[in-house]
Structures are given as C-alpha cells and as structure tokens.
ZAMARGU-4260 file (C-alpha; in steps of 0.2 Angstrom, whole numbers, plus 5000, padded with zeros to 4 digits):
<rodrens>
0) 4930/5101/4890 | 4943/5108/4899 | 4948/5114/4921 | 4949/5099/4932 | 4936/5087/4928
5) 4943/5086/4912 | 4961/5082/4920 | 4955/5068/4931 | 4946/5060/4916 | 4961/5063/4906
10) 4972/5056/4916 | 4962/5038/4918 | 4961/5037/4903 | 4979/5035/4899 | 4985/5030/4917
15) 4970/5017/4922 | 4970/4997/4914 | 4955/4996/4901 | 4943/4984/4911 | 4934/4998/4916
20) 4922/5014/4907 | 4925/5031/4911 | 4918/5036/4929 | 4902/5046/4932 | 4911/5056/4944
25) 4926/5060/4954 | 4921/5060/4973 | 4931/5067/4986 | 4923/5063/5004 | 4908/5057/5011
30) 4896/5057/5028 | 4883/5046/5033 | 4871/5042/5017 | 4879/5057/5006 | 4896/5059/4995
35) 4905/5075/4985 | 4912/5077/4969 | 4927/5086/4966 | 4915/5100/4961 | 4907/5101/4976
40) 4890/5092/4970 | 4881/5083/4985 | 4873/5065/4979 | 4862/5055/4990 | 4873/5036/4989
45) 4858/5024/4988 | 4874/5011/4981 | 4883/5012/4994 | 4897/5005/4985 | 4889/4991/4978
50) 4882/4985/4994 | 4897/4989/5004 | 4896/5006/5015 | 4885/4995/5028 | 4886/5011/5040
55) 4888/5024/5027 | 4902/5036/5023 | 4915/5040/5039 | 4905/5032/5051 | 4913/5038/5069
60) 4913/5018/5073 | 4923/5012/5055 | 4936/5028/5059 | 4938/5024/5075 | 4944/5005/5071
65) 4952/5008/5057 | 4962/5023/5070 | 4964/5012/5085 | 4972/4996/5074 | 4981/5005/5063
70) 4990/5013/5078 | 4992/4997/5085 | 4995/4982/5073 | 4991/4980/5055 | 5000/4967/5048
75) 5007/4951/5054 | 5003/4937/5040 | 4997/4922/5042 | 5011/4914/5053 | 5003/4923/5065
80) 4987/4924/5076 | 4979/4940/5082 | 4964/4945/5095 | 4955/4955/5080 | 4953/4936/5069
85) 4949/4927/5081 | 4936/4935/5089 | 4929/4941/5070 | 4928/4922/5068 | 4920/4919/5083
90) 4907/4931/5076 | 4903/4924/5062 | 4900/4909/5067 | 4890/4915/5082 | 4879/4927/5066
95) 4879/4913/5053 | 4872/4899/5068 | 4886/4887/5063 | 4890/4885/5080 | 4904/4876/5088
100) 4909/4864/5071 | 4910/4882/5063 | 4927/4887/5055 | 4931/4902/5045 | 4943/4907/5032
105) 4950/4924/5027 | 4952/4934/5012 | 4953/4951/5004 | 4936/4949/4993 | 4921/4938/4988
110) 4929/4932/4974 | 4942/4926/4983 | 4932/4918/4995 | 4922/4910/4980 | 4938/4905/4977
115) 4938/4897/4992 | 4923/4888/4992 | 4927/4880/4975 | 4941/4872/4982 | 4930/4865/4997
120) 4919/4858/4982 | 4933/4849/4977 | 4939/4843/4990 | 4920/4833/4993 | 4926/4819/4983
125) 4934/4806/4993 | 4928/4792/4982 | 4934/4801/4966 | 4918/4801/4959 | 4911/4818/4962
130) 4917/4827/4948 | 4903/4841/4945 | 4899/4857/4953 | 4884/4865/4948 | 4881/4885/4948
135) 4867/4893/4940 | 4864/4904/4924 | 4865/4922/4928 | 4873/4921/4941 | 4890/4931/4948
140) 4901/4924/4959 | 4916/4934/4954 | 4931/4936/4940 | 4946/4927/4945 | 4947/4913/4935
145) 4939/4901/4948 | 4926/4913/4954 | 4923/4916/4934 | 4920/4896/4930 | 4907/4899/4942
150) 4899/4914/4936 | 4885/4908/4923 | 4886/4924/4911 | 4894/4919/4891 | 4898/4938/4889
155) 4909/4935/4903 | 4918/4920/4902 | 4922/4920/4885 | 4937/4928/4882 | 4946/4919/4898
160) 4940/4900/4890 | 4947/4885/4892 | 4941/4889/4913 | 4942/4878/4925 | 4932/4862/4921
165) 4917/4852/4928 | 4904/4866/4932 | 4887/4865/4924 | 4875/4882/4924 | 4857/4874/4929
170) 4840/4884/4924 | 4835/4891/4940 | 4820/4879/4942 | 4817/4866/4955 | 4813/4852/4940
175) 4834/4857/4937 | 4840/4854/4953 | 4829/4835/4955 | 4834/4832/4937 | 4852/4836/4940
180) 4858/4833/4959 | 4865/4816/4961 | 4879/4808/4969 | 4891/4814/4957 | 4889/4830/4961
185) 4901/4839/4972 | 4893/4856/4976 | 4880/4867/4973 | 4883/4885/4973 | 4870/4895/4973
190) 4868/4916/4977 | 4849/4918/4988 | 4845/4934/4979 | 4855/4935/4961 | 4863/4954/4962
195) 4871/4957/4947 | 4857/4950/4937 | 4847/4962/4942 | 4840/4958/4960 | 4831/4942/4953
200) 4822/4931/4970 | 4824/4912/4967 | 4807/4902/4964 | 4797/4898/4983 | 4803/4882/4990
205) 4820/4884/4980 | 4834/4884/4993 | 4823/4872/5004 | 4822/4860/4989 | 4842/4863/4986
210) 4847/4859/5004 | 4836/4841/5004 | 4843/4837/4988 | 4862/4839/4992 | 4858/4833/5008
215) 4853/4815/5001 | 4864/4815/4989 | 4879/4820/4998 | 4885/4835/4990 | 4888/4853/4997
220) 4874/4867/4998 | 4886/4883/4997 | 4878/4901/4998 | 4885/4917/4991 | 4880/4928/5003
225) 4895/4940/4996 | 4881/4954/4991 | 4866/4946/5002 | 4876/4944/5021 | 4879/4958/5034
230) 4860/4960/5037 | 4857/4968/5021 | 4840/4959/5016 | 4832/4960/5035 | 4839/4944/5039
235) 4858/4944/5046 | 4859/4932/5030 | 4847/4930/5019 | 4848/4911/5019 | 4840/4912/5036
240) 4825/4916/5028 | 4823/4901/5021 | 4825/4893/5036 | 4841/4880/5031 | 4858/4877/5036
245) 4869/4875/5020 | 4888/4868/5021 | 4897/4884/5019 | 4892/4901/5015 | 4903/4916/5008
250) 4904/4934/5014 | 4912/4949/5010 | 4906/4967/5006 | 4895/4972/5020 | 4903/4963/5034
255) 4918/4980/5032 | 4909/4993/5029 | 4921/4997/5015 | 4938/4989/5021 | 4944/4975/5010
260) 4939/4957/5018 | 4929/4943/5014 | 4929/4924/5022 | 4920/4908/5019 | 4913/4901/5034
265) 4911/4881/5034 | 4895/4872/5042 | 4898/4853/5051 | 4906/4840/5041 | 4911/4854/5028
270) 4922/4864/5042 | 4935/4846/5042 | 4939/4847/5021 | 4953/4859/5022 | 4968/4853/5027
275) 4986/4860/5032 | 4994/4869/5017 | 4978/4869/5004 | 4976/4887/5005 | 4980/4903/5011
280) 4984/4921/5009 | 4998/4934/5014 | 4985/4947/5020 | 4968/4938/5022 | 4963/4940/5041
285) 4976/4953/5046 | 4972/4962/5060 | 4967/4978/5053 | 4953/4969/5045 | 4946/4961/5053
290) 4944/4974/5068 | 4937/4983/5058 | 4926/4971/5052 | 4921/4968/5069 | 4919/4986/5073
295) 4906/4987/5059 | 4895/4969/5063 | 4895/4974/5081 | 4888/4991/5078 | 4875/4983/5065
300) 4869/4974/5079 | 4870/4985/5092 | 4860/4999/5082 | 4847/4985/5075 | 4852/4989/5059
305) 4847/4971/5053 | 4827/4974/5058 | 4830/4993/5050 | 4833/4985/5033 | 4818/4974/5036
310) 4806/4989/5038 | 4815/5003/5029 | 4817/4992/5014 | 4800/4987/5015 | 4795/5007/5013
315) 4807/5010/4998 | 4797/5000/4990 | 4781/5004/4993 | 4785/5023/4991 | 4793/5017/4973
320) 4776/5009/4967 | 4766/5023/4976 | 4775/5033/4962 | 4764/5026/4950 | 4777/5030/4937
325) 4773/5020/4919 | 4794/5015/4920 | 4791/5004/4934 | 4784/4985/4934 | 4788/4984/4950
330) 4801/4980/4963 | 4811/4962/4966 | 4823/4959/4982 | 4823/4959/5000 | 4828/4973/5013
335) 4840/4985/5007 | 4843/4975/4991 | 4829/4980/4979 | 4829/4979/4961 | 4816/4991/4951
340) 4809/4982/4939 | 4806/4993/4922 | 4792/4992/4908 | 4806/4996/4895 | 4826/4994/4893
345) 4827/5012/4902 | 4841/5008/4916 | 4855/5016/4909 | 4847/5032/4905 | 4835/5033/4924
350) 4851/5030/4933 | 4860/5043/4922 | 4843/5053/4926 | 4845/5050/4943 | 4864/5055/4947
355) 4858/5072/4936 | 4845/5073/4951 | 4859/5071/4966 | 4855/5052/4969 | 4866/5038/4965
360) 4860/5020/4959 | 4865/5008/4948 | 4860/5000/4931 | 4859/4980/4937 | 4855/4977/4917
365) 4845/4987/4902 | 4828/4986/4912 | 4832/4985/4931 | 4839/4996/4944 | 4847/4992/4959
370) 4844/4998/4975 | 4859/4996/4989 | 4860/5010/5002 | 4867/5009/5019 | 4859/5000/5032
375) 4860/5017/5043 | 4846/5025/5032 | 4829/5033/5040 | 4816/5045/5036 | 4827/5060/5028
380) 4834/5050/5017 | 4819/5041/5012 | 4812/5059/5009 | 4824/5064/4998 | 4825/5050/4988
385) 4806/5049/4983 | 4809/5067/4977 | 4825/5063/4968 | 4821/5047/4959 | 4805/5055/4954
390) 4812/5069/4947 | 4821/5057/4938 | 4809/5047/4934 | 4798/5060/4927 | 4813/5066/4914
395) 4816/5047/4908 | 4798/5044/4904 | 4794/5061/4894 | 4800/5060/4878 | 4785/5045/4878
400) 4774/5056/4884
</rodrens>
C-alpha cells in the first residue's frame, strides 16, 4: 500500500499510544447523518460516535454555540461561576425530575462522572458499616481506575489489579439483588440498557425491584445513563421508563452532541453527601461546555427528537426483522439504541460488510451489532440504511449459502 492512506496509518502506528487498533478510516468532515473519508467515500453514521453526535454532524445549532461562546468566554475554572453552568444545571434537573433538591456536578466524560458517583457511594456510610458497592457482570462504566473497579468485564480489569476495593459484580437477576442488598451496602450502580455488552435489556421488574431494595435498605440506587440519557431510548432517560427515581444518575455523551462533558446529577438526600473540597475539576463545567450542551438538549427538545427515537427506533427495527435475513435473531434495546442480535459470531465481519456497503455500525461483541445513529434521522435515512445493511447482509451470509 502506498499514497496517503498508507501515510495516515503509518503515522499512527508509530505516533499513537497502543490502547487502540488501527482505524477503519480517516474521516475528514461530516453533515447531518453522513461523514467523508480522506478519499472522498460518503458513509451513512448510524454510530454516531458511539452515541454521541445527538444532532448529527455540524449541526447549524452545535456550530453556532460552539461560535458564539468561543467568541465570548471559554474557560474560567472552577473559582468561577458562569450563565452557561448554571442554567445547564438547571436543565438537568428540570430533564431528569430531580426537582429543586437536585444538584449537578461537572466533568469532561462518563467516566469521570462514574468517577464521581463512586465517591457518593462512599460517602453513604456515616455509620462505617456500609462498606460494599455492587455493580453488575458485563457491565461498563468506564476505564479509569475507579470507573474500571466498576466495570464487571475480567478481560478488562485484569491487568490494572489490585483496583479499588469493595465492589461485588452480581448476576443480573432479581433473586441477586434480594439475596445481596442489605444494610451494608452502599450503592448499587446499575446501567438501564447494558451498551457495551451488546445492547442487553435488564429482566421486567428489574429496576423497580432495585429501587425498593435500596430504598429499605438504605443504600443508593445510581444509573448510568452515560450511553442511555439525552433521549436516546425514547425516553429523555431511560430510567423514566421504569417509572423510579433513583439517587443519582450519570450523563455524558449525548447531552453535547460531540463536545466533551459529562455530570452526575444527585436526587434528595443523595444531593447533601458532597462536601466543600471532596471533588472537582480544572475544566468540568467550563462555559464552553456547557453552552454547548445546552444548545444541543434545547434543540433535542424543541425539535421532539426524544419522541422521534421512540417511533424511528421503533421502525429500524421492524425494517431489520422484515429483512428476514438467517444472520439475525432478532433485535435488543430501546429507541435509537438497538443491538442486532446474530444467529452466529458474525459481528466483526457484517460491520466490516457494512462500512464496505457505505454504512457505519459497530461490533458490540462476536454476535451483536449495535445500532446508535443520531436522533435527527427520518425516512432518507432509514431508506438508505435498509439498502445498505442488506447488502451487507446478503455478502456475510453467502459463503453459508
């Protein structure tokens, strides 16, 4: 290989840290539900940066904000307030329903603000004997050394062992949680919809069970809505679904639209743990966030983008089964989260299929892909994704044929 593709890959290969593989492509712009190579190859983002892009690729409203702030004030740290926080806060607890006792806290990720919400579980333990936070097996919360303690997957925790201590990876049943939630437990962390192990729904009744059982027992119920929030599911969060309030929830991804941000937003008696000095960070909540962020959740509910996952998502999926392709089981998630559930460990080789055909998905695991676009998606693209996610069906399943 040689020209520039092979310069670019070149060049990350000697210049970028190994904790990644090569990438499937170089892109160079993007507009609305579509992005470019550097060789000028179109692809249909159905990804949407892992459930980022809430509004797509250069939405007027996200360059616009980013413009106007950028022009105006960036950057001030956190001995400083600023119009953009504090009416992104007032957001989010308006969006989440956690009303006047809500607070918010801001970072630059969801793994920092699982981060976050791990120190709120420890600090539920006035009595000294709430020493245990649970988490569940599977699950992804992030890979910082906290967020990682949390994340129930061996393949990747391993190398970073001895983590920090006291969290237990339950079974995702109900029997777990009544066999396991006492009053020595501090937290339960729990994601509604598991992502990264490939779009997997919690059992019926699950997170109305969790939130009785921490309830009595006095430990936090805590959400990672990181993946899940920003209306992504049809809900403004999916936890809404359920019907609950939990004691904190995290958010990041979505609620930008592709600007770095993420917060943990604190329910009731949860919002008074933190006190003066127990966290912080040098850019969390800067103003360039978080008007951004505000530019992107007002637009989301201006445009009734929230109710557009609900039906849109709704039709991916029956357009995928309609397919009738011998690849798919069938299809897992909520709104614009989906996961396609495969018949064999094919995933790596339909999504390679599928960016051959112009459409970008994502390998959740061997036998599942996931489904992510931006909220903003109608009819066109729906079109042009049955055409090219058949096609790529069609060349995954013939060598069985």
């Amino acid at each position: 290989m040689s020209g520039p593709a092979h310069d670019w890959r070149d060049r990350f290969g000697r210049r970028m840290m190994r904790t990644l593989g090569m990438p499937l492509a170089k892109l160079e712009r993007g507009e609305g539900c579509w992005v470019w190579d550097d060789q000028g190859t179109r692809y249909l983002d159905f990804l949407a940066g892992i459930a980022v892009n809430s509004l797509g690729h250069a939405h007027p409203v996200f360059v616009d904000a980013v413009s106007r702030q950028a022009a105006t004030l960036a950057h001030v740290s956190n001995y400083f307030a600023t119009g953009p926080a504090l009416e992104l806060a007032d957001r989010l607890t308006r969006l989440t329903g956690a009303g006047e006792s809500g607070r918010v806290w801001f970072g630059n990720s969801g793994a920092e603000a699982n981060e976050a919400a791990f120190k709120l579980a420890r600090l539920n333990n006035s009595g000294g004997a709430r020493t245990r936070v649970l988490a569940l097996v599977d699950a992804f919360h992030g890979r910082t050394m906290g967020s990682l303690a949390l994340t129930g997957k061996p393949a990747m925790r391993d190398a970073f062992e001895p983590l920090p201590g006291g969290v237990e990876h339950l079974p995702t049943t109900i029997e777990s949680l009544e066999a396991e939630v006492d009053e020595s437990v501090a937290a339960l962390i729990v994601e509604p919809i598991k992502g990264e192990a490939g779009v997997l729904d919690l059992p019926d009744g699950y997170l109305q069970a969790a939130r009785e059982l921490t309830r009595r027992h006095g430990a936090l119920l805590i959400l990672d809505e990181v993946q899940t929030g920003a209306g992504r599911t049809g809900e403004w969060f999916a936890y809404q679904h359920a019907g609950i309030v939990p004691d904190a929830i995290t958010v990041a991804k979505g609620i930008g639209g592709g600007m770095p941000i993420g917060a943990l937003v604190t329910f009731g008696h949860a919002s008074e743990l933190f006190s003066k000095g127990q966290h912080g960070s040098t850019f969390g909540g800067n103003p360039l966030a978080t008007s951004v962020a505000n530019a992107v959740l007002a637009e989301i509910e201006r445009a009734g983008l929230v109710g557009n996952a609900a039906r849109r998502g709704a039709e991916l999926r029956e357009r995928i089964l309609a397919m009738g392709s011998p690849l798919v089981e069938g299809v897992r998630g909520r709104g614009l989260l989906l996961g396609v559930a495969l018949t064999e460990p094919a995933a790596q080789a339909l999504s390679a299929a599928a960016l051959d055909a112009g459409l970008i998905v994502n390998a959740a695991n061997d036998s599942t892909i996931r489904l992510a676009p931006p909220l903003i998606i109608g009819d066109d693209e729906l079109d042009e994704f049955e055409a090219r996610f058949a096609r790529a069906l069609a060349a995954v399943a013939a060598p069985h044929r």
